[in-house]
C-alpha positions in Angstrom: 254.1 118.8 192.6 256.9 120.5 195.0 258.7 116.9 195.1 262.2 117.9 194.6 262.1 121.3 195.5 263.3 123.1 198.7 261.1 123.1 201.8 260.7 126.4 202.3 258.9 127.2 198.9 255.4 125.8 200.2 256.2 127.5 203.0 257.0 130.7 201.2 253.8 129.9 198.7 251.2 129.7 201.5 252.3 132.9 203.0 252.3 134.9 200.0 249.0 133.3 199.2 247.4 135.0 202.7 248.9 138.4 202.1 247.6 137.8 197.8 244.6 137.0 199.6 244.2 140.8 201.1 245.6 142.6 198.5 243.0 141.3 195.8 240.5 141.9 198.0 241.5 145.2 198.1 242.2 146.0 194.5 238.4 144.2 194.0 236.5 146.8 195.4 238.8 149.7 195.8 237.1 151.9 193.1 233.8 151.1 194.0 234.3 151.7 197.6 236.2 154.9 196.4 232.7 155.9 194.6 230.0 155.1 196.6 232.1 156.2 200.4 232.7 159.8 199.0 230.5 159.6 196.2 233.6 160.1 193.7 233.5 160.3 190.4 235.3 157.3 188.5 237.9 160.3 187.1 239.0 160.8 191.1 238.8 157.6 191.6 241.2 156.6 189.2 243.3 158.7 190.4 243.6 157.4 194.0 243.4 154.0 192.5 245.9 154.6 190.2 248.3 156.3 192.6 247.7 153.1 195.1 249.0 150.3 192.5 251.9 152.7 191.5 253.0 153.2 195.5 253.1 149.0 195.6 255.5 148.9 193.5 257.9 152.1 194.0 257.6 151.2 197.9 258.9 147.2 196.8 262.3 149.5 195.8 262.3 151.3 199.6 261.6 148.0 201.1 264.3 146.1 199.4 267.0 149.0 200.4 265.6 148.3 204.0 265.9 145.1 203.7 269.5 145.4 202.1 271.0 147.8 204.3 269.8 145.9 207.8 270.4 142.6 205.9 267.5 141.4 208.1 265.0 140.0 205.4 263.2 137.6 207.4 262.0 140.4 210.0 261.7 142.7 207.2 258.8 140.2 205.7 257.3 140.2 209.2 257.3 143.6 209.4 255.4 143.9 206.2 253.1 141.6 207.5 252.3 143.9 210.6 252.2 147.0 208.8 249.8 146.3 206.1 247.4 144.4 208.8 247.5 147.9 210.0 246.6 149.8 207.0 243.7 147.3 206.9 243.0 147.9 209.9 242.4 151.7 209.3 240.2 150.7 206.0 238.2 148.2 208.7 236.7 150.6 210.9 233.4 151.8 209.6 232.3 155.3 209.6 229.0 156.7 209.3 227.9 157.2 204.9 227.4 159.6 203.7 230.3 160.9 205.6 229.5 163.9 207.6 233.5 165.2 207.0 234.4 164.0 203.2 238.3 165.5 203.7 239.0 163.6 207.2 238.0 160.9 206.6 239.4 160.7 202.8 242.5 161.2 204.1 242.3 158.6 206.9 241.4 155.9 203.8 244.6 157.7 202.3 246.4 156.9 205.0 245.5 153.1 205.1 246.0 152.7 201.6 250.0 154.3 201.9 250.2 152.0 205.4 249.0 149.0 203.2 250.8 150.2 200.1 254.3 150.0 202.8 254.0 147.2 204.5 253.5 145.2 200.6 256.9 146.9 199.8 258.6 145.5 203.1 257.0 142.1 202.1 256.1 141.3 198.4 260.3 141.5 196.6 261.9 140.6 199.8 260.0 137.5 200.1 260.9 136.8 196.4 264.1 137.2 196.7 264.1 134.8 199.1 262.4 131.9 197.1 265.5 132.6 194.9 268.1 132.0 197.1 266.8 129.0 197.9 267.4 128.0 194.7 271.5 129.1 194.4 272.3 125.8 196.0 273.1 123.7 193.3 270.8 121.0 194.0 267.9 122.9 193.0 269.3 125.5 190.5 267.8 123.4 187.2 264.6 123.8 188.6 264.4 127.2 189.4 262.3 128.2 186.7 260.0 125.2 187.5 260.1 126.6 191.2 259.4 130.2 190.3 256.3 129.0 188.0 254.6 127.2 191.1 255.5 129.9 193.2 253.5 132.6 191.2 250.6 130.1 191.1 249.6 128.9 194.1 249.6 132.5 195.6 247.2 132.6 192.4 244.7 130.5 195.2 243.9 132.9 197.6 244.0 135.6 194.7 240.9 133.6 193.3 238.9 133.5 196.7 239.6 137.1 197.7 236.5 138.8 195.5 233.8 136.6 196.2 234.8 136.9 200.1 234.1 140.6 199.8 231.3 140.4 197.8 229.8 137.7 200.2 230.3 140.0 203.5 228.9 143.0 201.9 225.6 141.3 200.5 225.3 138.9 203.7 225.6 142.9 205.8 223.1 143.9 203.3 220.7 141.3 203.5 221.0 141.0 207.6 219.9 144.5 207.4 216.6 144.1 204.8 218.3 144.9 201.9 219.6 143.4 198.2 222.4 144.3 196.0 222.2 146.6 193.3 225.7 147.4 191.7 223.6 150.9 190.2 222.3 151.8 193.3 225.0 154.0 195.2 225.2 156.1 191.8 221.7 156.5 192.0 221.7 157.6 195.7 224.5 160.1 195.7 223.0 161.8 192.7 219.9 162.2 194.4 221.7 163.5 197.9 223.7 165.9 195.6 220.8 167.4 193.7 221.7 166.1 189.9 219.5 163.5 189.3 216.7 164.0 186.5 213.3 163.1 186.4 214.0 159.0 184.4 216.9 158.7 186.9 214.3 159.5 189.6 212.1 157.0 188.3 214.6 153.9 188.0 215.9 155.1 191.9 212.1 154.6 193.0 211.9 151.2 191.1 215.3 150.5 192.3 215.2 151.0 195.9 211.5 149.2 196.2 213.2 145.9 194.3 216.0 145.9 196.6 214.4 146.8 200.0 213.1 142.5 201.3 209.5 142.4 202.0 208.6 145.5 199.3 206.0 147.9 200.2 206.3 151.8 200.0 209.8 153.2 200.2 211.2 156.7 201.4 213.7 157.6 199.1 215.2 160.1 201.7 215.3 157.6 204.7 216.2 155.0 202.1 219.4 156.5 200.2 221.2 157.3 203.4 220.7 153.9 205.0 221.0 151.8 201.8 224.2 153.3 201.5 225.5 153.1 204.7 225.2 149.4 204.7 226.4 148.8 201.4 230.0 150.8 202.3 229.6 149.2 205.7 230.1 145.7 204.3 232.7 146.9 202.2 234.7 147.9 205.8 234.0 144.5 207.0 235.5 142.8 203.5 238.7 144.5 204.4 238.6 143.3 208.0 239.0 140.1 206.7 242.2 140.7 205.1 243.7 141.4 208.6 242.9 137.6 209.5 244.3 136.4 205.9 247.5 138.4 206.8 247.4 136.4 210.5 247.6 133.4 208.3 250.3 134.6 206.8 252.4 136.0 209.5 252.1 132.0 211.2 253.4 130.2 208.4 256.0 132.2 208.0 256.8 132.2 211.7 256.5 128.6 212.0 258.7 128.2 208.5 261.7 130.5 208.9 263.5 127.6 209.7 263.4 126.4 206.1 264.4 129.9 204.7 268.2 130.5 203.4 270.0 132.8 205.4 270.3 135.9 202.9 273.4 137.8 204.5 275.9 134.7 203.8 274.2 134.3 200.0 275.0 137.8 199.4 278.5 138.4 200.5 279.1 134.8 198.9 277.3 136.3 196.0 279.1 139.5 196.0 282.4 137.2 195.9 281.8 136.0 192.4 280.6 138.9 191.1 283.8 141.1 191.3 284.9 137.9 188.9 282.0 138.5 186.8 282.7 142.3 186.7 286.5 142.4 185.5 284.9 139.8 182.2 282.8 142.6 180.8 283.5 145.6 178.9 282.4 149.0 179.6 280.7 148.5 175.8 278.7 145.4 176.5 277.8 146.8 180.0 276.5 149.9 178.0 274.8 147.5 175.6 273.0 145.6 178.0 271.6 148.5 180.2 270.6 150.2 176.4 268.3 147.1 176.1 266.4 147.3 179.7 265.8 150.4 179.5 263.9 149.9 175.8 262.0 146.9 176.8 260.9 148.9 180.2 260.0 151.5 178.0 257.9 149.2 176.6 256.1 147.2 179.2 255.0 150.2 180.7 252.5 150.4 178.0 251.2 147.1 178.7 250.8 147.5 182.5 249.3 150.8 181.9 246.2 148.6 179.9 246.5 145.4 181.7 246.1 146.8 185.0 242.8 148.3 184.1 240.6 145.4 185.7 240.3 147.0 189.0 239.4 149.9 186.8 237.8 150.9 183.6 236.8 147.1 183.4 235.1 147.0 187.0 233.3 150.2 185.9 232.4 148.0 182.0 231.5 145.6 184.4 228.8 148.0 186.9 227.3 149.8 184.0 227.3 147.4 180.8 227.3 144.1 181.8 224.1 142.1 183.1 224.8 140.6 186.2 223.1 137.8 185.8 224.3 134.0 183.8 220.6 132.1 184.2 219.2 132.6 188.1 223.0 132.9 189.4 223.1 136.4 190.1 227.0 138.3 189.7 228.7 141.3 191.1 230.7 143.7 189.4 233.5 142.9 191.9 233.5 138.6 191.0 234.8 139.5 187.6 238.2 140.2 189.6 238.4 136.7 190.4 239.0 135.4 186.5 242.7 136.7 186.5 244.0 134.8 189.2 241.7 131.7 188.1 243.0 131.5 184.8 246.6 132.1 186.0 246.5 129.1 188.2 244.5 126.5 185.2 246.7 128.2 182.0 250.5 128.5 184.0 250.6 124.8 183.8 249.2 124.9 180.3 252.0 127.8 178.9 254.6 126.4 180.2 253.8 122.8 179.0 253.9 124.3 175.4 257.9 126.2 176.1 258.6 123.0 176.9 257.6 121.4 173.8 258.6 124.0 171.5 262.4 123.7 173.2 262.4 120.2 172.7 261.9 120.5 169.3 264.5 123.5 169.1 261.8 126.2 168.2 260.9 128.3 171.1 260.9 131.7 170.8 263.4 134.1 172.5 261.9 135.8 175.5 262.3 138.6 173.5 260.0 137.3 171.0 257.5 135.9 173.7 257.3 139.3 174.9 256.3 140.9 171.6 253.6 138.0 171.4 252.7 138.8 174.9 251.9 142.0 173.9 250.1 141.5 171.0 247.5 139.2 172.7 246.8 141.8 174.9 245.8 144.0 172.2 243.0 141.0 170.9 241.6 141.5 173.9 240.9 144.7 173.8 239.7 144.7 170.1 236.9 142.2 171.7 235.8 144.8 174.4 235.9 147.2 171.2 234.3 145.7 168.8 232.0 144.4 171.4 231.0 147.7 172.4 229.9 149.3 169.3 226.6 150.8 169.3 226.5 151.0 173.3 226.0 154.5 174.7 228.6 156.7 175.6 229.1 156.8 179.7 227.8 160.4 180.0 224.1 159.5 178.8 223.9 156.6 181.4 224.7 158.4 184.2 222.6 160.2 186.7 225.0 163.0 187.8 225.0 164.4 183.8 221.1 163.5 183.8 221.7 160.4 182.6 219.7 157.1 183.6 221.3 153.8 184.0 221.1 151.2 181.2 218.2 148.6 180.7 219.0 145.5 180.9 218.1 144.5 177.7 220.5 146.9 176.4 223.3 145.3 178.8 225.9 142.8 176.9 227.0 139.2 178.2 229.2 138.5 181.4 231.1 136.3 179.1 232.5 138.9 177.4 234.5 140.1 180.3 235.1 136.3 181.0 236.6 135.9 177.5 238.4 139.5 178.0 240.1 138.5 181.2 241.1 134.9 179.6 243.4 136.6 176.9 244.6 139.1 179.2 245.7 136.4 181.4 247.9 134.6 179.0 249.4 137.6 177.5 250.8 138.7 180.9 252.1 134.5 181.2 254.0 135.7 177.7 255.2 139.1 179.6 255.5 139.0 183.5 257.5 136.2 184.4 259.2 136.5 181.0 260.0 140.0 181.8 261.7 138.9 185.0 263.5 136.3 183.6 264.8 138.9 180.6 266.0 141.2 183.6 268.1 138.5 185.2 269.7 137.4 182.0 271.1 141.2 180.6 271.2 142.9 183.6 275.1 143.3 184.5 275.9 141.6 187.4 276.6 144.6 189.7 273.7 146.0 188.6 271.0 143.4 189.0 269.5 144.7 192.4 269.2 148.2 190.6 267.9 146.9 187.0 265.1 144.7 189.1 264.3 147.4 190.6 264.0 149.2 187.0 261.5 146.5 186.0 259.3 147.7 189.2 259.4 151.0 188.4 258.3 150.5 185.3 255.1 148.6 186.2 254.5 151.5 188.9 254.7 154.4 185.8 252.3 151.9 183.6 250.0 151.7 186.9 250.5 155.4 187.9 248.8 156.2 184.0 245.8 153.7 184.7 244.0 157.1 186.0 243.9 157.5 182.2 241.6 154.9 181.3 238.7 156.1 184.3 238.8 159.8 182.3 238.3 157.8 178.7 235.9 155.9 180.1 233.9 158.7 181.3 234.3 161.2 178.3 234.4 159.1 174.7 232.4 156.5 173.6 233.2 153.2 174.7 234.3 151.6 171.9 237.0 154.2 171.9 238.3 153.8 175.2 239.1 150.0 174.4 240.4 151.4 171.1 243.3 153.8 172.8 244.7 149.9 174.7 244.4 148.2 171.5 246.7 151.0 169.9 249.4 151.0 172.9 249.6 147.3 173.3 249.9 147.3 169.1 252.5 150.4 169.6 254.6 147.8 172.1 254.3 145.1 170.4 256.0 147.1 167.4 258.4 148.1 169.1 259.7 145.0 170.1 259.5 143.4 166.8 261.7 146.5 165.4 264.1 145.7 168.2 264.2 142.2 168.3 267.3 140.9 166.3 269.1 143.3 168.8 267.4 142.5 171.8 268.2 138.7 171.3 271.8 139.5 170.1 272.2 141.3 173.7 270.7 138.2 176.0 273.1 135.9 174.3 
């Protein structure tokens, strides 16, 4: 499979794949560790969530300046490496739930998310930019696109792994200490510690805490809340631990591989060579042009990010409070549903771009243009699933104990493969828009603006990220149906757009 390609890019694969590895731990259990640590609602949440996934990607601009004023890339990686073990580190240590200080230690998990959020902008574009210099020597240039497609799936591997780790720690810390999961559980207990639970919600708490306490028998609630959730956050500390060893693995591989790395500071004054050639060649017009068009297609994707990026999200929380857990006697976790992304990434990349090679054969491939505005509108079928599918279910605020709610009955609950079919479409509308969208960047971007217009593209993700917050105060204040409804009408909205631009957009990337 890597026959023909440099050495390094295995090299550069398996490390990413360690630091993927923590980082999707992470973003699998973020909100929910968010919500039953501080007992936040999914509104505050999503905010701190949000904020997080926008920092990844504005902190990827600070860490490429780093890396291009020192023009040391390969101990800027490292670097990253050390600094996010670090942030882990701080998300590690467990505290005592509920906390007996909410602000200090709120801000200490703040402080390990920014650490973490850093050290992945010292790491994630510089190691990237490395896999494409490998691939400016002539030798491999024709199979750069090839190279960048295995690249973004086999860090796809440890991506696929990360969510049943975490999930497996917390239940085996739950478990050692008597107890069994319950995803409705910490809800349950924080509205009873706070005072807002009602008399049904009261009932399903008893019922609750006696099925998930091993060996039965009477159960008191007060004793019970406080130690069931102390254990359940605490296995949610030690889940992040484990990210420290994944980013270990990480910072080995790459230690033991630098050899096989290009040397960055010769490719870019050799690079910087042929661009003042490239510069004198094109007009102050086409430069104008060119810059016109990024701008509208980041306009764009922002849109897409903004509803796409909701599975550590709105769709975690879909997952928690509508879906049964349960396919047959193999019991789920709203945290495994994390894992489909990254799985189908790694089974449909192959697939996608088996069929852009068969369409260019036969001269008929769409313009990455094009592919983008397909991109988009499959993004917007899977959310008129979750829509449609979600007609008739109750609106959030009558299931939940803090408005004096009570939690859904299972009958009521919908499949698990809904969420499975959900995150299948999602997946190969962002193979029609991610890499595409990089690709697109490279082409237009004017050559002395390439580093900057990259950067553009990341900047645009973080805004669609920094608006995810969005989707957790839908979710919590409309009926279902209608919160899938507002990502069906901004995907449709960008993938409108793009049509009505297209015919310029491909004129420019000629």
């Amino acid at each position: 499979m890597f026959k023909g390609h440099p050495k390094g890019l295995i090299a550069a694969a398996l490390a990413n794949m360690g630091e993927r590895f923590g980082f999707y731990t992470m973003m699998a259990i973020l909100s929910l560790f968010l919500m039953a640590k501080f007992g936040l609602d999914g509104t505050n949440a999503g905010y701190i969530y949000a904020t997080f996934y926008a920092l990844i990607y504005i902190l990827s601009l600070v860490g490429g300046l780093i890396a291009d004023k020192t023009r040391n890339y390969k101990g800027t990686i490292m670097a990253g490496l050390i600094v996010m073990s670090l942030g882990y580190l701080a998300m590690a240590i467990p505290s005592q739930t509920p906390v007996s200080n909410q602000t200090l230690y709120l801000v200490i998990t703040l402080a390990g998310l920014f650490i973490i959020a850093f050290g992945n902008g010292l790491f994630k574009g510089n190691l990237q930019a490395l896999v494409g210099q490998m691939y400016d020597n002539k030798k491999y240039d024709k199979l750069r696109d090839s190279g960048f497609s295995l690249f973004y799936m086999f860090i796809n591997v440890g991506a696929i792994f990360a969510p049943f780790t975490a999930v497996g720690i917390r239940n085996w810390w739950l478990r050692s200490n008597g107890f069994l999961y319950d995803a409705e559980l910490p809800k349950l207990a924080h509205s009873y510690l706070n005072g807002s639970i009602n008399d049904e919600a009261m009932q399903s708490l008893q019922q609750k805490a006696a099925e998930a306490t091993i060996g039965g028998g009477a159960v008191n609630i007060d004793s019970f809340v406080n130690e069931y959730l102390n254990i359940f956050v605490a296995g949610f500390h030690y889940a992040f631990g484990i990210a420290i060893f994944a980013m270990a693995i990480s910072f080995i591989i790459y230690v033991m591989n630098k050899k096989y790395f290009p040397d960055p500071r010769k490719a870019l004054d050799d690079k910087e060579e042929k661009l003042s050639h490239h510069e004198v060649k094109m007009s102050i017009q086409e430069i104008r042009q060119r810059m016109y068009a990024l701008f509208a297609v980041f306009g764009v994707v922002i849109f897409f990010w903004f509803s796409f990026h909701q599975n550590g999200l709105t769709l975690t929380f879909f997952a928690r409070d509508y879906t049964l857990l349960r396919i047959g006697d193999w019991k789920l976790s709203a945290e495994m549903f994390q894992s489909m992304n990254p799985f189908f990434v790694v089974f449909l990349t192959p697939v996608i771009v088996g069929l852009f090679g068969w369409l260019r054969a036969r001269g008929i491939e769409p313009s990455t243009p094009r592919k983008i505005a397909i991109g988009m509108g499959i993004a917007a079928l899977a959310f008129v699933l979750m829509m449609v599918s979600s007609l008739g279910l109750p609106a959030y605020e009558s299931i939940d104990p803090d408005t004096g709610g009570k939690p859904l009955a299972d009958s009521m609950k919908v499949t698990p493969f809904l969420l499975i079919g959900t995150y299948f479409i999602l997946t190969v509308a962002e193979l029609f828009i991610s890499p595409l969208g990089i690709s697109f960047v490279s082409k237009v971007a004017p050559p002395q603006y390439q580093g900057i217009m990259q950067g553009g593209w990341l900047g645009a993700t973080a805004l669609g990220n920094q608006l995810l917050f969005i989707g957790a105060i839908l979710y919590q204040n409309v009926p279902i149906w209608m919160t899938w409804g507002i990502f069906v009408i901004a995907c449709t909205i960008s993938m409108l757009t793009m049509i009505f631009m297209l015919r310029w957009l491909e004129r420019v990337a000629r």
